[in-house]
N, C-alpha and C positions, 0 to 999 in steps of 0.2 A: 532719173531724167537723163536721156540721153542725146547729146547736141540740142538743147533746149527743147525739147518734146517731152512732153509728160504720158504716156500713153496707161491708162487702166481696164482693159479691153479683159481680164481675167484669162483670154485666149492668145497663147501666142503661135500662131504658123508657120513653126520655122521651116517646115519643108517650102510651104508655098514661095518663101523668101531664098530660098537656097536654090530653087528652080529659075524664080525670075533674074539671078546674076549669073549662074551657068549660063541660062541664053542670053544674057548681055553681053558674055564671053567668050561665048562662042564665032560671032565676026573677027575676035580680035588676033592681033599677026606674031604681039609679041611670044617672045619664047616662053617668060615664067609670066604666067596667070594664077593669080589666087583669088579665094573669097577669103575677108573679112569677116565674123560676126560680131556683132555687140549686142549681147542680150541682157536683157533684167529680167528674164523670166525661168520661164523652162514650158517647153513643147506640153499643152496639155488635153488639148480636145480630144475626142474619141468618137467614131463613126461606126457604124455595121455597115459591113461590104460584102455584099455575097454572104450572108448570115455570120460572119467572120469579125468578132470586134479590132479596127483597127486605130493603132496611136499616132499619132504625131512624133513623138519616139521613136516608135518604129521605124516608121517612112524617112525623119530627116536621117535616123543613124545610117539605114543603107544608102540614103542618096550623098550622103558627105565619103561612104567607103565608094561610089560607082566612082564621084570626084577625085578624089586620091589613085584611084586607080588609071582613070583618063588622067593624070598628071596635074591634078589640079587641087592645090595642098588645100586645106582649111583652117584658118587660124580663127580660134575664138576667145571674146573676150566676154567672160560673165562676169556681170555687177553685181553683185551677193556676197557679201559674210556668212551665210550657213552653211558649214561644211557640210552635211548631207548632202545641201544642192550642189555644192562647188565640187564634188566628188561624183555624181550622176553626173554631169555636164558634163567633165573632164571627157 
């Protein structure tokens, strides 16, 4: 549960979440900008693009490095005890 939401959706989208606060941030003036995550999941969906299977893995891992690179740190917080997951997340 996170800020009182239960959410069991089996799919989490983190890229699509990691996009829509980059462009909430992108108006803004201050100097340090970050994103937040709080997740209870781990990125899982999978799509074929151009016969090419693509992850959610994928997409958020490079879109959190394009972030860091425009200067925009990423702090995450995973809610799990299994260190397998808390070790991919990382």
């Amino acid at each position: 549960m996170i800020a009182g939401y239960r959410g069991h959706t089996g799919a989490d989208y983190l890229d699509f979440g990691l996009k829509l606060a980059d462009e909430a941030l992108m108006p803004r003036t201050e100097r340090l900008r970050l994103i937040v995550v709080i997740h209870d999941g781990q990125p899982v969906p999978r799509w074929n693009e151009c016969g090419k299977e693509v992850t959610d893995w994928d997409l958020s891992q490079a879109y959190v490095q394009s972030l860091e690179r425009r200067g925009i740190p990423v702090i995450g917080l995973f809610l799990d005890n299994d260190t397998a997951k808390v070790k991919r997340m990382r």
